[in-house]
Every structure is written in C-alpha cells, then in structure tokens.
C-alpha positions in Angstrom: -94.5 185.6 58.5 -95.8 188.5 55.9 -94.3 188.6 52.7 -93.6 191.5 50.3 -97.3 191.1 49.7 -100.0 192.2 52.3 -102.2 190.3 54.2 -101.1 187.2 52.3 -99.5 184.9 54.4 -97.0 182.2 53.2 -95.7 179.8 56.0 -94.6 180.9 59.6 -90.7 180.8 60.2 -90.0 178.5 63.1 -86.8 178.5 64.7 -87.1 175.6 66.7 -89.6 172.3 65.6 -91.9 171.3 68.3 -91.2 168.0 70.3 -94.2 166.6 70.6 -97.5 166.8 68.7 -98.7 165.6 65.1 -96.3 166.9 62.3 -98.2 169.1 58.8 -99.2 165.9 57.1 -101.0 164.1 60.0 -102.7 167.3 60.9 -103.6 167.3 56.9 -102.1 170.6 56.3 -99.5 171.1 53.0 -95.8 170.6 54.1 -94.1 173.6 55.4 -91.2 174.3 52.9 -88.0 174.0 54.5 -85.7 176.8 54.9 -82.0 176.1 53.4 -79.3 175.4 56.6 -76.8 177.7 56.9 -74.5 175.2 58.1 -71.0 175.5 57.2 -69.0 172.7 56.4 -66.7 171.3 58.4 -63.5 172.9 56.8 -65.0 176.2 57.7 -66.2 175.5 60.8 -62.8 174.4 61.5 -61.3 178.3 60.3 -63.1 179.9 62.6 -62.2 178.0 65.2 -58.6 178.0 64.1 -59.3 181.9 63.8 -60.4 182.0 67.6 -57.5 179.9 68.9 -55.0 182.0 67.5 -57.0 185.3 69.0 -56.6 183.7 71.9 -53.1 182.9 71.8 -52.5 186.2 70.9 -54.2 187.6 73.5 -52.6 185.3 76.0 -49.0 186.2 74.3 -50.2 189.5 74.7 -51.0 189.2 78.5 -47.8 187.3 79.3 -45.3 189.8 77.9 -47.3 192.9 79.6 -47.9 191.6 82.7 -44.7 188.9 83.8 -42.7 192.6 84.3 -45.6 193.8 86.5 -45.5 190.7 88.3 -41.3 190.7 88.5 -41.1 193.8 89.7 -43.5 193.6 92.4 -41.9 190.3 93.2 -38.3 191.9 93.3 -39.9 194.3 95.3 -41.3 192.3 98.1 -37.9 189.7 98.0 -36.0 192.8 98.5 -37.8 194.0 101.6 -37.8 190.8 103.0 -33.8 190.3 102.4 -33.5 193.9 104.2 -35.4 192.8 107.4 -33.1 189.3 106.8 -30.0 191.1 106.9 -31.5 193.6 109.8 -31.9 190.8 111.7 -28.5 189.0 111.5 -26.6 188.7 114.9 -24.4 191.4 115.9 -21.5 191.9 118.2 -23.3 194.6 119.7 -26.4 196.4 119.0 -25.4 199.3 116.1 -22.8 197.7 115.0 -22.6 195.8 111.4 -23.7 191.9 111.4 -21.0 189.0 111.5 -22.0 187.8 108.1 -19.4 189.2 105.5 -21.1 192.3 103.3 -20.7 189.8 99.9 -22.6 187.2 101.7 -25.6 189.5 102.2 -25.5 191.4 98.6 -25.4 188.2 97.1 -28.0 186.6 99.2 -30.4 189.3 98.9 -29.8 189.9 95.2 -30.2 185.8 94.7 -32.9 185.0 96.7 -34.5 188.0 94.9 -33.4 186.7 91.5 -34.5 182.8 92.1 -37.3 182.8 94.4 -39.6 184.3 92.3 -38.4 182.6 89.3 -38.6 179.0 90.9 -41.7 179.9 92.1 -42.7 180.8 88.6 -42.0 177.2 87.0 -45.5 175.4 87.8 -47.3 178.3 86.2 -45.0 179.4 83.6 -44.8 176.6 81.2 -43.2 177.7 78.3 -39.7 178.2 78.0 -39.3 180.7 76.2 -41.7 182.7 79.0 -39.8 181.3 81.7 -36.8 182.7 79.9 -38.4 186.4 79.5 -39.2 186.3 83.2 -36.2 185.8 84.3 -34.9 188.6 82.2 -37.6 190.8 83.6 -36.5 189.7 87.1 -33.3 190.9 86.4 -34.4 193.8 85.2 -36.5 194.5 88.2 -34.0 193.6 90.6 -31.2 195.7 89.1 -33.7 199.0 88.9 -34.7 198.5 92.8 -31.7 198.6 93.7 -30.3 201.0 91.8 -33.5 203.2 92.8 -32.5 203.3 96.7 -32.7 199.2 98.1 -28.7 199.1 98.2 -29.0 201.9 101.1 -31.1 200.0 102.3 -29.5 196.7 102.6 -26.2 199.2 103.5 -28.2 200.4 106.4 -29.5 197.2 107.2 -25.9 195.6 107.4 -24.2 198.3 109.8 -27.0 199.4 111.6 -30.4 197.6 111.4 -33.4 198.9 110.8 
C-alpha cells in the first residue's frame, strides 16, 4: 500500500493472514507491523446487538398491529360467507320458504363462529396476550363492519329464501 509519499512503499495491508507458508521472520524479511483491531468490547458488542433486537421487536410490533386487522377482516369476511351458504343450506319446509332453525340461532351462530373461529385458530401463532387480545378486538371490529356493510341481508336472505 502507497503512502502519502510516492513510490515508497511501507508494508502491504492484508486483510486476511495466509494459512499455510513460512511467516516474515522465517522468510528473513522485518516483521510486518500490525494494524490496531477494531474490536469492540464485549459491552459494546452487546449494544448493538441490544440495539438490533429492539429494531426488530419494533418492527415486529409494528407488523402485528398493521396487519392482525388485515388478517381479521378478511377472516370475518370469508367466516361470514361460509355462515351464509350454512344458513342457505339449512332444511326447509318447503323450498322458498325460511329454515326450521329459529332466526337467533343463525345470527348468533354466524356472528360466533365468525367471532371464535378465527380467533381460536389464531392461538398457536399468536402468542402474546396482549396480541391475542387486540385480535380479538379487531375481529370484532371486522365482524361488526361486515355486517353492518350489507352481510345481515345476506344472512336475512339466506334464512327466508336461500341463496
């Protein structure tokens, strides 16, 4: 490696010693001076690691709050439509006419199983409670906005008529 001075040449920077092979002083050449590590010590080694950890829980914090609604509402969404195609196909005195099963029964079925399906479903992966908590809530959520947004007509339909 050239130095502030030109054409004189100090030592070459290695970045990696050789495996095998004589070392300076069996080759009879002056030793190469060594180069100060840049280690850190162990305290700061452990900072930046403590550093990256918590990025990474943040981001994961991050990922969990943003995306459980995502993945309640879709759930609610597909629990729904199978609870409608459920209640469409309940036995009926005659075809067009409403189900036996009282109109409680299927509200609170379809509202339940799309409340607790996804949410039991949810326990092996969500492992925190405070998560499984918030999902839940965002189940809820989900649920109630569905079928405020048009899934009671549809259940409604799917009682008295089919679909």
């Amino acid at each position: 490696m050239l130095t502030g001075h030109e054409g004189q040449s100090d030592y070459h920077d290695k970045d990696a010693e050789q495996d095998a092979g004589p070392n300076d002083e069996e080759r009879g050449q002056p030793p190469v001076p060594k180069r100060e590590s840049s280690a850190r010590s162990s305290s700061s080694v452990s900072f930046a690691f403590g550093s990256t950890a918590c990025m990474i829980t943040s981001t994961h914090k991050l990922t969990a709050f943003l995306g459980l609604p995502v993945v309640a509402a879709v759930a609610a969404f597909v629990t729904l439509m199978i609870a409608a195609s459920v209640v469409s196909g309940l036995p009926r005195p005659m075809q067009g006419e409403s189900v036996r099963a009282p109109w409680s029964v299927c509200i609170l079925g379809s509202v339940g199983l799309s409340l607790l399906l996804p949410w039991l479903a949810s326990l092996p992966l969500v492992r925190q409670p405070r998560l499984r908590v918030y999902f839940l809530f965002c189940l809820v959520v989900a649920v109630s906005a569905w079928w405020l947004s048009g899934f009671g007509d549809l259940i409604s339909k799917a009682y008295k008529r089919g679909l």
